[in-house]
PDB file of the backbone (N, CA, C, O) and the ligand in Angstrom, with CONECT records:
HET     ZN  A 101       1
ATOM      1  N   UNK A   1      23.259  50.881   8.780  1.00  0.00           N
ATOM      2  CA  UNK A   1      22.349  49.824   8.367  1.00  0.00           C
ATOM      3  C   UNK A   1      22.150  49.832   6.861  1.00  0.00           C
ATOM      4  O   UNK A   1      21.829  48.822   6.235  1.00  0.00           O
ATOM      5  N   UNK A   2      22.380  51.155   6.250  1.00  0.00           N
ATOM      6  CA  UNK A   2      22.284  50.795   4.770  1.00  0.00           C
ATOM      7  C   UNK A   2      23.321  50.719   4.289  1.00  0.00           C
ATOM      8  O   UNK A   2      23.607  51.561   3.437  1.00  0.00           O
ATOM      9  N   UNK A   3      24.309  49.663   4.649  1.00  0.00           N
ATOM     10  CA  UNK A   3      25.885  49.547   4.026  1.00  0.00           C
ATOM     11  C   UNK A   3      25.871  48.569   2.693  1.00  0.00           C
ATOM     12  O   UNK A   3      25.901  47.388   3.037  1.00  0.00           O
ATOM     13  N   UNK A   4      25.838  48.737   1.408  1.00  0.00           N
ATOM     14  CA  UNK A   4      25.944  48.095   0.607  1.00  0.00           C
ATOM     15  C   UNK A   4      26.704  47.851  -0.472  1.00  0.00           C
ATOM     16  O   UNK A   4      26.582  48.441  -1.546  1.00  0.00           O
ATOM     17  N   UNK A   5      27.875  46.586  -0.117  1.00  0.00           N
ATOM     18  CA  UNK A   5      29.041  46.294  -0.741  1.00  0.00           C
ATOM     19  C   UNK A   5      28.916  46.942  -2.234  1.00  0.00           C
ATOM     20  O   UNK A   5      29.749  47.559  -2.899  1.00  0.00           O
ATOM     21  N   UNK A   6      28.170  46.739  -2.389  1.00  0.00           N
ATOM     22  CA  UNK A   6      28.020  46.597  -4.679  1.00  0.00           C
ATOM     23  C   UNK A   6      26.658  47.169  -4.718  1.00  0.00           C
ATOM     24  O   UNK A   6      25.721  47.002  -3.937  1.00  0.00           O
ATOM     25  N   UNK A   7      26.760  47.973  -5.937  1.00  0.00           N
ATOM     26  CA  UNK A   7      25.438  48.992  -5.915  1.00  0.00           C
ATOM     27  C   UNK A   7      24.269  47.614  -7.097  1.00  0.00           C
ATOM     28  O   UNK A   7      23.739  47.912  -8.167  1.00  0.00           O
ATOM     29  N   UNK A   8      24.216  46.541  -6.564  1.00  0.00           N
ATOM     30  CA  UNK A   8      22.894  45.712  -6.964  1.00  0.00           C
ATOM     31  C   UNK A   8      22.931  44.163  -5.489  1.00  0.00           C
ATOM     32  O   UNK A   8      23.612  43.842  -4.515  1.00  0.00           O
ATOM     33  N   UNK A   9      21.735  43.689  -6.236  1.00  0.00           N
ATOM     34  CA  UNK A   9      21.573  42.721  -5.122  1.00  0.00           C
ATOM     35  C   UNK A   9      21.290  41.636  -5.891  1.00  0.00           C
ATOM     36  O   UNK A   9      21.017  42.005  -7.033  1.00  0.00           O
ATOM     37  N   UNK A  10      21.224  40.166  -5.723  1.00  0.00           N
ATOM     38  CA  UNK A  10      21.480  38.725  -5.884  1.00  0.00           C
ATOM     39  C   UNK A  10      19.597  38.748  -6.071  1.00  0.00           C
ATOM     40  O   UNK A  10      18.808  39.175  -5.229  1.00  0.00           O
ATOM     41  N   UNK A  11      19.218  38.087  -7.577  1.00  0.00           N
ATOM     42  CA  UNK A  11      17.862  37.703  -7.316  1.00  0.00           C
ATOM     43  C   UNK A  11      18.136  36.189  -7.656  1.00  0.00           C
ATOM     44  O   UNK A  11      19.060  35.993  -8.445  1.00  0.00           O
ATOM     45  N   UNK A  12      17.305  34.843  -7.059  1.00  0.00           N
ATOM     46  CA  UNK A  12      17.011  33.775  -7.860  1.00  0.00           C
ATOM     47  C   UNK A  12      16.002  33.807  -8.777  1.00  0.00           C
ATOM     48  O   UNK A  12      14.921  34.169  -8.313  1.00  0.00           O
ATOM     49  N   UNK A  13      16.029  33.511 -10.051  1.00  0.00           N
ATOM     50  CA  UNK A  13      15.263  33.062 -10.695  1.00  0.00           C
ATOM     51  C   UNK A  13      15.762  32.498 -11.826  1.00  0.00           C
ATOM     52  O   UNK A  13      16.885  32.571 -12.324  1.00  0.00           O
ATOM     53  N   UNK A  14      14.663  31.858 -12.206  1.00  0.00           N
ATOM     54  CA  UNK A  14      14.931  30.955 -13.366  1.00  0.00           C
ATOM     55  C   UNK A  14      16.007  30.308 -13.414  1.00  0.00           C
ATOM     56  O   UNK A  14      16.802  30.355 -14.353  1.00  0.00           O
ATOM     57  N   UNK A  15      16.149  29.528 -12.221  1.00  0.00           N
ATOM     58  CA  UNK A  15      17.187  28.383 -11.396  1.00  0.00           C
ATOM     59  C   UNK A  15      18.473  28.991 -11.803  1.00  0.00           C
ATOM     60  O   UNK A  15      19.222  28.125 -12.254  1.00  0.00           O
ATOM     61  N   UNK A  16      18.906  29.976 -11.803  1.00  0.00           N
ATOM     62  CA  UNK A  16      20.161  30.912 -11.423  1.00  0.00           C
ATOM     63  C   UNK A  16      20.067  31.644 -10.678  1.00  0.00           C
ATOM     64  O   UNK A  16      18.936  31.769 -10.209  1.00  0.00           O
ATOM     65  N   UNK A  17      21.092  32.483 -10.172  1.00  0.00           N
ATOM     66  CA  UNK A  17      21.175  33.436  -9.671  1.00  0.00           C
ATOM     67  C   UNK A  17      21.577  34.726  -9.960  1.00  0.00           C
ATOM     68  O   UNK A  17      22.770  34.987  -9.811  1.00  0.00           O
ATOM     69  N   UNK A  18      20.856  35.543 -10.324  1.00  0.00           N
ATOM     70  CA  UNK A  18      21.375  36.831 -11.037  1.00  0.00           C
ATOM     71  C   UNK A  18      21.484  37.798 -10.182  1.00  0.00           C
ATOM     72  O   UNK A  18      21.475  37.644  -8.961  1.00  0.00           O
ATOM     73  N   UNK A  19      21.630  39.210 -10.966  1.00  0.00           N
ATOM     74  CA  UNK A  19      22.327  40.283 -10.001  1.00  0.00           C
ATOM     75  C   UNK A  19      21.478  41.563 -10.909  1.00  0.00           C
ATOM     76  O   UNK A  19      21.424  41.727 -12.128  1.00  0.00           O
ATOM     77  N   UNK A  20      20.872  42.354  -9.808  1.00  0.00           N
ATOM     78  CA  UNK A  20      19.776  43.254 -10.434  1.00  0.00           C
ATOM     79  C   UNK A  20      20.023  44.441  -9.644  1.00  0.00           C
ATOM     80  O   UNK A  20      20.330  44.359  -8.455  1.00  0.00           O
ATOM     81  N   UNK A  21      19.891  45.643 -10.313  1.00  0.00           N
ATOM     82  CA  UNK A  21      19.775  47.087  -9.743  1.00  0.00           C
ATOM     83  C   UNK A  21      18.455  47.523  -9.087  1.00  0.00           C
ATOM     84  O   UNK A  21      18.471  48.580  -8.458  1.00  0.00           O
ATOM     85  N   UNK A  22      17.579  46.983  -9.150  1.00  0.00           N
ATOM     86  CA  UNK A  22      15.997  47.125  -8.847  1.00  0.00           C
ATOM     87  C   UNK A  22      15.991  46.838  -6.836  1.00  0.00           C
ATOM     88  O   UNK A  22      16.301  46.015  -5.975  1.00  0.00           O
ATOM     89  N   UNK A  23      15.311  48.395  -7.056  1.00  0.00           N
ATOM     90  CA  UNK A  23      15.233  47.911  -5.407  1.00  0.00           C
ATOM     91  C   UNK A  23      14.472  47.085  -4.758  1.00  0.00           C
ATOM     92  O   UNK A  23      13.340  46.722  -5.079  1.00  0.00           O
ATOM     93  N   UNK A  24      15.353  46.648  -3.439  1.00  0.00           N
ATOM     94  CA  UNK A  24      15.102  45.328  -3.219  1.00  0.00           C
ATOM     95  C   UNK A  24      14.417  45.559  -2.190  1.00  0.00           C
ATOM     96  O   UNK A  24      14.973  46.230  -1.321  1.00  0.00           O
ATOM     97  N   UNK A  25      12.798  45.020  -1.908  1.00  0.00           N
ATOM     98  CA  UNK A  25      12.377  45.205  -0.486  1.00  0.00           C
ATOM     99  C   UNK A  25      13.131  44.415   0.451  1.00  0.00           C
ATOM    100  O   UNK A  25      13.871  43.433   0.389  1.00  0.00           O
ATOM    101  N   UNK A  26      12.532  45.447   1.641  1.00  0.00           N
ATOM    102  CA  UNK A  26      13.868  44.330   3.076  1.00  0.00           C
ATOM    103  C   UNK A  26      13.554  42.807   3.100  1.00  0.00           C
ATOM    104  O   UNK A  26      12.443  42.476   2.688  1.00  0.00           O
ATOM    105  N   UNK A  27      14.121  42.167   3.390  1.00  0.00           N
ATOM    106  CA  UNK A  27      13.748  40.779   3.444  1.00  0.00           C
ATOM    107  C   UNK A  27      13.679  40.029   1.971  1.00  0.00           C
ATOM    108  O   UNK A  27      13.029  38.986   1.904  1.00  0.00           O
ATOM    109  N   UNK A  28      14.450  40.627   0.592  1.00  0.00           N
ATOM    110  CA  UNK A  28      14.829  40.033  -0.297  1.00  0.00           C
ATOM    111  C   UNK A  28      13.565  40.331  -1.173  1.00  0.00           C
ATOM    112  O   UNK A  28      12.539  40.720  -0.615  1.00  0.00           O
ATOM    113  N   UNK A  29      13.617  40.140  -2.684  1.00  0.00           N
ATOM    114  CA  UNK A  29      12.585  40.306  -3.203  1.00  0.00           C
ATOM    115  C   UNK A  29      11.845  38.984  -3.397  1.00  0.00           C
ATOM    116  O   UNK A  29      12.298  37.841  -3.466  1.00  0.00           O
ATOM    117  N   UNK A  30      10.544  39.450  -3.469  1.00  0.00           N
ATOM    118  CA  UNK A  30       9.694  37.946  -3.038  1.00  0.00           C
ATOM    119  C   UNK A  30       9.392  37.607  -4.404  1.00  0.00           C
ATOM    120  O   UNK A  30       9.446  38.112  -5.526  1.00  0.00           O
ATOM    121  N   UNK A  31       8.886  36.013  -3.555  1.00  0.00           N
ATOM    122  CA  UNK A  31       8.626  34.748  -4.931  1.00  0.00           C
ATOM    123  C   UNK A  31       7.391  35.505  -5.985  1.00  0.00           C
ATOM    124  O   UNK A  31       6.209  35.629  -5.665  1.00  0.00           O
ATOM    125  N   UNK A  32       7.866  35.856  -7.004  1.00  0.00           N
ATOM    126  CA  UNK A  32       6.945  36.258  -8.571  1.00  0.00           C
ATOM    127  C   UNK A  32       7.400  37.322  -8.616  1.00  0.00           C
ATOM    128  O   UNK A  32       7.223  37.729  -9.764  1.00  0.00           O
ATOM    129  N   UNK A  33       8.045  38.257  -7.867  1.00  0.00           N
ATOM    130  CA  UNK A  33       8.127  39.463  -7.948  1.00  0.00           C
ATOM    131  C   UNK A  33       8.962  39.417  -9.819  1.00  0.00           C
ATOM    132  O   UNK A  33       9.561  38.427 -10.241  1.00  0.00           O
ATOM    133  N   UNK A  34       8.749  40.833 -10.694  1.00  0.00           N
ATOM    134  CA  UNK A  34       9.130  40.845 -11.544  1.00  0.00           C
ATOM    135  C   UNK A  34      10.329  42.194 -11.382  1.00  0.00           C
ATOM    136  O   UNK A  34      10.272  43.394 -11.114  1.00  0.00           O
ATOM    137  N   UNK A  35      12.101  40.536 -11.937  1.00  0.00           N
ATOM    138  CA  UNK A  35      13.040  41.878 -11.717  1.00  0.00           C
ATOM    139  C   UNK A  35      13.711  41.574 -12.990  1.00  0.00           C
ATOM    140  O   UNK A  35      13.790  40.514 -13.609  1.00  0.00           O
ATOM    141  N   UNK A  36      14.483  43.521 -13.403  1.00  0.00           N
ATOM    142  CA  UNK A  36      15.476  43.111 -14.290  1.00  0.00           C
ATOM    143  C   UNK A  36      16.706  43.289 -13.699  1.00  0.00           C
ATOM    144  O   UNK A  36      17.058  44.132 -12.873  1.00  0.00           O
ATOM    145  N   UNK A  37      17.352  42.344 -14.248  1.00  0.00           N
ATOM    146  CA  UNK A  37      18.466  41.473 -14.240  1.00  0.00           C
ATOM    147  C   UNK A  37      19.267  41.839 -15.130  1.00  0.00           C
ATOM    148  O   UNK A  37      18.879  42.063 -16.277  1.00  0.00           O
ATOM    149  N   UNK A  38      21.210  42.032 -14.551  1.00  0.00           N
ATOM    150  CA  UNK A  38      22.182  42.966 -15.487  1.00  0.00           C
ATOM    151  C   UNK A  38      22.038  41.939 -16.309  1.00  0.00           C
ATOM    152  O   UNK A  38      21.503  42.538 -17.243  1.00  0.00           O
ATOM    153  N   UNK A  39      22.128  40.654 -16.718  1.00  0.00           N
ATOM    154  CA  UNK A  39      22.221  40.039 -17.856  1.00  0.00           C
ATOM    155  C   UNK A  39      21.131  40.285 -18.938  1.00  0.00           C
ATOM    156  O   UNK A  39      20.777  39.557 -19.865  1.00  0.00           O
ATOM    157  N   UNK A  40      20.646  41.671 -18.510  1.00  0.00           N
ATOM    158  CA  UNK A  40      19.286  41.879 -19.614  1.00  0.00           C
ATOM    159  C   UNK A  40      18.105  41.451 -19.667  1.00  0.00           C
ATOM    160  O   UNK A  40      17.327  41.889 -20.515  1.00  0.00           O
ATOM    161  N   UNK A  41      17.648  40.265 -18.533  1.00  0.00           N
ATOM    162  CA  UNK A  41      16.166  40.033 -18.920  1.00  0.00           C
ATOM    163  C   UNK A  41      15.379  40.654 -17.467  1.00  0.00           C
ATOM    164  O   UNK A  41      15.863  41.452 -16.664  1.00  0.00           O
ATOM    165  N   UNK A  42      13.835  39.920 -17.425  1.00  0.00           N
ATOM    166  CA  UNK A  42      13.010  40.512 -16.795  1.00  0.00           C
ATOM    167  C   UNK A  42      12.207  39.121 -16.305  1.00  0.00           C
ATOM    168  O   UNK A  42      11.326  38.618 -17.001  1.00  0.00           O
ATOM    169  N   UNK A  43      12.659  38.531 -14.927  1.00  0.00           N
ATOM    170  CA  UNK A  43      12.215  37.244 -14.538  1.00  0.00           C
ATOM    171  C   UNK A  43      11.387  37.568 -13.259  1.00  0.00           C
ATOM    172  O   UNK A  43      11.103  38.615 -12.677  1.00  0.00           O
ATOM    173  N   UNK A  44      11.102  36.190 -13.044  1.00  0.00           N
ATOM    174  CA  UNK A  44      10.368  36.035 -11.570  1.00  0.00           C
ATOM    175  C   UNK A  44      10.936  35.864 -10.953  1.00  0.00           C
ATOM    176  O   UNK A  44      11.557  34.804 -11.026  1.00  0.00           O
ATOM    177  N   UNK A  45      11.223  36.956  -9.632  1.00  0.00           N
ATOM    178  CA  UNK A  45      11.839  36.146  -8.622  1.00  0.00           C
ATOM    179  C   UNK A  45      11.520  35.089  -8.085  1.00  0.00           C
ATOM    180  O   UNK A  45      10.348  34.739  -8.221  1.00  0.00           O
ATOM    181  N   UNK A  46      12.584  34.101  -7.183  1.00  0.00           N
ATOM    182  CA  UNK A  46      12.026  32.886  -7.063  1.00  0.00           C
ATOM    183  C   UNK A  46      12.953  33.147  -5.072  1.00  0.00           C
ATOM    184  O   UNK A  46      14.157  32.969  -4.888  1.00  0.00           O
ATOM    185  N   UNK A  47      12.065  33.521  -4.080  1.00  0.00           N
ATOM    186  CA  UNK A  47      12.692  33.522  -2.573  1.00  0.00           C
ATOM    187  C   UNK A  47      12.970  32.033  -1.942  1.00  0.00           C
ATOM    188  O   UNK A  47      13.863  31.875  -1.110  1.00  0.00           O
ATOM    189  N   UNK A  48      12.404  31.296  -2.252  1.00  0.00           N
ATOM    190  CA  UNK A  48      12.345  30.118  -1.383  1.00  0.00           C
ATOM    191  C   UNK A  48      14.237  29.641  -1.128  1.00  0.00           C
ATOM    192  O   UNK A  48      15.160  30.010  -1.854  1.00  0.00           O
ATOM    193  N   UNK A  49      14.297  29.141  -0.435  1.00  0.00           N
ATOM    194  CA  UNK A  49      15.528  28.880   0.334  1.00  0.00           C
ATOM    195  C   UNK A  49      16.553  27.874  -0.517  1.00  0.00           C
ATOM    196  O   UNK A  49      17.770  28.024  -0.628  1.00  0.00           O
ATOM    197  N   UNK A  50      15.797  26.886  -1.047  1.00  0.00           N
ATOM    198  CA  UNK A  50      16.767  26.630  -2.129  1.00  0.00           C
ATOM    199  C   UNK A  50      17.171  26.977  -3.783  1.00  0.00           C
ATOM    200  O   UNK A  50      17.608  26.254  -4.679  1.00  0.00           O
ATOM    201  N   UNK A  51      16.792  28.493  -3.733  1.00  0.00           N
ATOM    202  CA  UNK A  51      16.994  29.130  -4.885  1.00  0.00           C
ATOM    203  C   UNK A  51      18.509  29.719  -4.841  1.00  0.00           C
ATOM    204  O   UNK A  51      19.291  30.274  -5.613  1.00  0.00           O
ATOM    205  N   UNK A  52      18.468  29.266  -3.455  1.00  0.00           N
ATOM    206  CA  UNK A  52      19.944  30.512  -3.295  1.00  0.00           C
ATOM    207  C   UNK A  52      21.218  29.750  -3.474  1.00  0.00           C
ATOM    208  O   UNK A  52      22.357  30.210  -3.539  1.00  0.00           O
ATOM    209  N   UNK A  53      20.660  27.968  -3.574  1.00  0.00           N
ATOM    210  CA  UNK A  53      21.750  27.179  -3.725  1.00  0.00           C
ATOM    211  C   UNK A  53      22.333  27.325  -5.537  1.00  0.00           C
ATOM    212  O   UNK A  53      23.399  26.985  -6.049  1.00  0.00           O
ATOM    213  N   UNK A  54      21.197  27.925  -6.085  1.00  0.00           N
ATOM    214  CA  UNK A  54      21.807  27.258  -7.970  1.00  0.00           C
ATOM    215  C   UNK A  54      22.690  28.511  -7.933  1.00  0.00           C
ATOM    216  O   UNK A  54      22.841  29.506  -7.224  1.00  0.00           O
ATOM    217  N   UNK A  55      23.498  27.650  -9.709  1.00  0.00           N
ATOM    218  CA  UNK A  55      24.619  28.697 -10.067  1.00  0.00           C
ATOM    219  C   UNK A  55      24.198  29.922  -9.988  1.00  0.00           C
ATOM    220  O   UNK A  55      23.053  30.325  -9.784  1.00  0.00           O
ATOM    221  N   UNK A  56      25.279  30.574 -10.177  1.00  0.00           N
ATOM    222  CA  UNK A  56      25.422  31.858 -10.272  1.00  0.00           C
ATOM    223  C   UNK A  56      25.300  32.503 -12.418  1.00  0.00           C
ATOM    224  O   UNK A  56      26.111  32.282 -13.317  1.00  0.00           O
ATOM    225  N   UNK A  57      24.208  33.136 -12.459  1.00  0.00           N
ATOM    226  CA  UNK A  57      24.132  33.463 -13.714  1.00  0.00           C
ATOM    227  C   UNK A  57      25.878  33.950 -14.078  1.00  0.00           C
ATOM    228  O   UNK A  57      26.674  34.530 -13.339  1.00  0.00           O
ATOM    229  N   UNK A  58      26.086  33.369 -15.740  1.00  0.00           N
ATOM    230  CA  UNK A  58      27.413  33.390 -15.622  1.00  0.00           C
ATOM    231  C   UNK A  58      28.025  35.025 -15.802  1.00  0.00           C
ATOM    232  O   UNK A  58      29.015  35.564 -15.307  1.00  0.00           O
ATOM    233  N   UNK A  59      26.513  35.756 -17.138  1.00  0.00           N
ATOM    234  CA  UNK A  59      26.688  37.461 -17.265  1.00  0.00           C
ATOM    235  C   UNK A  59      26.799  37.724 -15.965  1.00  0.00           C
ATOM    236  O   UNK A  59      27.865  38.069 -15.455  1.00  0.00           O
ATOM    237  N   UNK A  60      25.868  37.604 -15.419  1.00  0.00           N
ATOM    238  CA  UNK A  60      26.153  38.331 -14.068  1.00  0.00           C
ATOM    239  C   UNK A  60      27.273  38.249 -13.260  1.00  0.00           C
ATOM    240  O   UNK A  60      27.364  39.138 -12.414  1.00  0.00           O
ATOM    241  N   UNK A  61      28.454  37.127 -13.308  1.00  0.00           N
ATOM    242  CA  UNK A  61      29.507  37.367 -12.580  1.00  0.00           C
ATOM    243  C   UNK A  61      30.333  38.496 -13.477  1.00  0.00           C
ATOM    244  O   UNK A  61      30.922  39.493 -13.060  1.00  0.00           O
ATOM    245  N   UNK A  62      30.220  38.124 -14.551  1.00  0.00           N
ATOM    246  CA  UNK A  62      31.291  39.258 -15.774  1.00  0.00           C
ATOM    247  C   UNK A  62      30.846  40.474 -15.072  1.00  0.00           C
ATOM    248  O   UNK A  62      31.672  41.151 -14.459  1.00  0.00           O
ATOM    249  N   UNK A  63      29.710  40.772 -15.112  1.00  0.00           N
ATOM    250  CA  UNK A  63      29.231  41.975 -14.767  1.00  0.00           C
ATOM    251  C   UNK A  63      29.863  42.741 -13.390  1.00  0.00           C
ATOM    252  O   UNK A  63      30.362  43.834 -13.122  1.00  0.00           O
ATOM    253  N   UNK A  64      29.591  41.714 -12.817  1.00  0.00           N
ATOM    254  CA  UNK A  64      30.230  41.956 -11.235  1.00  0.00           C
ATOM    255  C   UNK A  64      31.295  42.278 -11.081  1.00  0.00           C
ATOM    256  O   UNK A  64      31.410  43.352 -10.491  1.00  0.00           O
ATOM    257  N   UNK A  65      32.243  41.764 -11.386  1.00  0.00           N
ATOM    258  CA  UNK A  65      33.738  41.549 -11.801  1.00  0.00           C
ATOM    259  C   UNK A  65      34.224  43.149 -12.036  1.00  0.00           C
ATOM    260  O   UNK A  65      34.994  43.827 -11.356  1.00  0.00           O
ATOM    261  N   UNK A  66      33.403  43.523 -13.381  1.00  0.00           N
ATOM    262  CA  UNK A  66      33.833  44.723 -14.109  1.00  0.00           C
ATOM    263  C   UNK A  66      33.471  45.705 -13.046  1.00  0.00           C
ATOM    264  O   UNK A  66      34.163  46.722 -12.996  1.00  0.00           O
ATOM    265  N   UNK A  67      32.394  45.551 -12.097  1.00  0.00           N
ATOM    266  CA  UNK A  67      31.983  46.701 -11.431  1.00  0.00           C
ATOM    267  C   UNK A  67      32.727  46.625 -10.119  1.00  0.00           C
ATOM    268  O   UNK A  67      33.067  47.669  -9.563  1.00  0.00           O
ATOM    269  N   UNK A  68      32.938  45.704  -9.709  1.00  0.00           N
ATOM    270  CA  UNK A  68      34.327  45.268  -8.586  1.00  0.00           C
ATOM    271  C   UNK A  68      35.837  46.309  -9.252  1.00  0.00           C
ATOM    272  O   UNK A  68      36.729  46.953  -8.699  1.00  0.00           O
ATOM    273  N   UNK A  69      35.568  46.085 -10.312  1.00  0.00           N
ATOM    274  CA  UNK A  69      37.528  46.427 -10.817  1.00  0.00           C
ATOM    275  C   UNK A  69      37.026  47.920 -10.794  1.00  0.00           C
ATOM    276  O   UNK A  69      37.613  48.842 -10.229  1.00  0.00           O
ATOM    277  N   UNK A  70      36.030  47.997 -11.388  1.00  0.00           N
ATOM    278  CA  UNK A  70      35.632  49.538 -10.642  1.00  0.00           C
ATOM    279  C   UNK A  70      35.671  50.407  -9.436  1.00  0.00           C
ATOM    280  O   UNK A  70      35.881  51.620  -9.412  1.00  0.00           O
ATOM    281  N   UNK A  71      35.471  49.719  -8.578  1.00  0.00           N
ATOM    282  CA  UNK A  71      35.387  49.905  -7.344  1.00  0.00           C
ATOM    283  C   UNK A  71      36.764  50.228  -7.050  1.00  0.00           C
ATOM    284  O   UNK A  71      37.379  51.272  -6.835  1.00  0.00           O
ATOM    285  N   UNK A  72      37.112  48.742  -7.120  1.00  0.00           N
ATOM    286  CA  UNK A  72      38.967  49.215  -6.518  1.00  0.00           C
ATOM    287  C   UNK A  72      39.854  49.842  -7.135  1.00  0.00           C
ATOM    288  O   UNK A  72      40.950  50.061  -6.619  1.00  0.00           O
ATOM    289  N   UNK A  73      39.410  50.391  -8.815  1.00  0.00           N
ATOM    290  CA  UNK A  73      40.169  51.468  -9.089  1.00  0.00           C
ATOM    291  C   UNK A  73      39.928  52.872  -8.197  1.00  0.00           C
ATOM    292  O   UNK A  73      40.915  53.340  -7.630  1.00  0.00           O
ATOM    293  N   UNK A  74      38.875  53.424  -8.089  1.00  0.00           N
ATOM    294  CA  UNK A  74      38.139  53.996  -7.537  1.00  0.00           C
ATOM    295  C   UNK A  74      39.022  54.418  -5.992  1.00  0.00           C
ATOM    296  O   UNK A  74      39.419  55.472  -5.495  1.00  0.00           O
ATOM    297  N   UNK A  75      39.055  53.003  -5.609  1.00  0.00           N
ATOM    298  CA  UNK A  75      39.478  53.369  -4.064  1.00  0.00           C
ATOM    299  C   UNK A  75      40.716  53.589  -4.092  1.00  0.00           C
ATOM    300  O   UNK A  75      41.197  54.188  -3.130  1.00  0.00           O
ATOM    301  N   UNK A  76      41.687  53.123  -5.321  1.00  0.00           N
ATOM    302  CA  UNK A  76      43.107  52.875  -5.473  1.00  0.00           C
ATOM    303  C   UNK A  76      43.320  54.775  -5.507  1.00  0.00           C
ATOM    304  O   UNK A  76      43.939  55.462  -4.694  1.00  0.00           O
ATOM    305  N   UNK A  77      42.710  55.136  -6.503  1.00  0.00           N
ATOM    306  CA  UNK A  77      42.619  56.415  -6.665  1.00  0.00           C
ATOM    307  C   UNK A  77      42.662  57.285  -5.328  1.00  0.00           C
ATOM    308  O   UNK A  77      43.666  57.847  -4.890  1.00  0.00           O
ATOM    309  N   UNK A  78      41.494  57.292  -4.808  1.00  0.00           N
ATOM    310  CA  UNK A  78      41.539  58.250  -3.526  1.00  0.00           C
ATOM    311  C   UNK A  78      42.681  57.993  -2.414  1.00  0.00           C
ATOM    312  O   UNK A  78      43.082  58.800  -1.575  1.00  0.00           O
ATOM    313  N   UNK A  79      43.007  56.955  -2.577  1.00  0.00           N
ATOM    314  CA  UNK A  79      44.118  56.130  -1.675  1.00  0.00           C
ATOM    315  C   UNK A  79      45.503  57.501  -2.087  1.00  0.00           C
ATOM    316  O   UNK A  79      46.133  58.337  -1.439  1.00  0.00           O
ATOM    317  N   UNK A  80      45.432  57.091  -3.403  1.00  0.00           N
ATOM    318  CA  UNK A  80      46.565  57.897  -3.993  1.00  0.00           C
ATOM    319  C   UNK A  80      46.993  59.400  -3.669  1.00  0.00           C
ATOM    320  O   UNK A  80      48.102  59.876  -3.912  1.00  0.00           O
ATOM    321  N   UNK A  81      46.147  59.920  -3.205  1.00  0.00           N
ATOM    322  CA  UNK A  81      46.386  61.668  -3.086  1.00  0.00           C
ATOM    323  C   UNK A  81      46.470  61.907  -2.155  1.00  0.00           C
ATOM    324  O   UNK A  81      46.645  63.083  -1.833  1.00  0.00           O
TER     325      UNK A  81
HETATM  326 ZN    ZN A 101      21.275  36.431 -15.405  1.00  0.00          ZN2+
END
């Protein structure tokens, strides 16, 4: 039950969608909650259901990306021996 693809989780706020290391209570972090966000800032979360439709903050995909290529070096590695 605690299987988690990528070591952060998806917040909305400030009509994007960013990507934060801050733990996340179950059921997503709630509307005002204050998170930081890999693109460096410190927003309100925003839960409501159509927060989850806006873009995707654009740092935060770079971010992702780099920590993805991480990953699968990572696994490429152990694969290897
Ligand atoms: Zn962001």
């Amino acid at each position: 039950m605690n299987f988690q693809p990528y070591p952060f989780h998806w917040v909305p706020a400030a009509g994007q969608r960013h990507a934060s290391t801050d733990a996340r209570p179950s059921g997503g972090y709630p509307t005002g909650m204050e998170v930081a966000t890999l693109c460096g800032c410190r927003l309100d979360a925003d839960n409501s259901e159509l927060a989850w439709f806006w873009n995707t903050c654009p740092v935060a995909i770079g971010r992702r990306t780099r920590l993805l290529v991480f990953r699968c070096m990572g696994r490429a590695l152990s694969r290897d021996r």
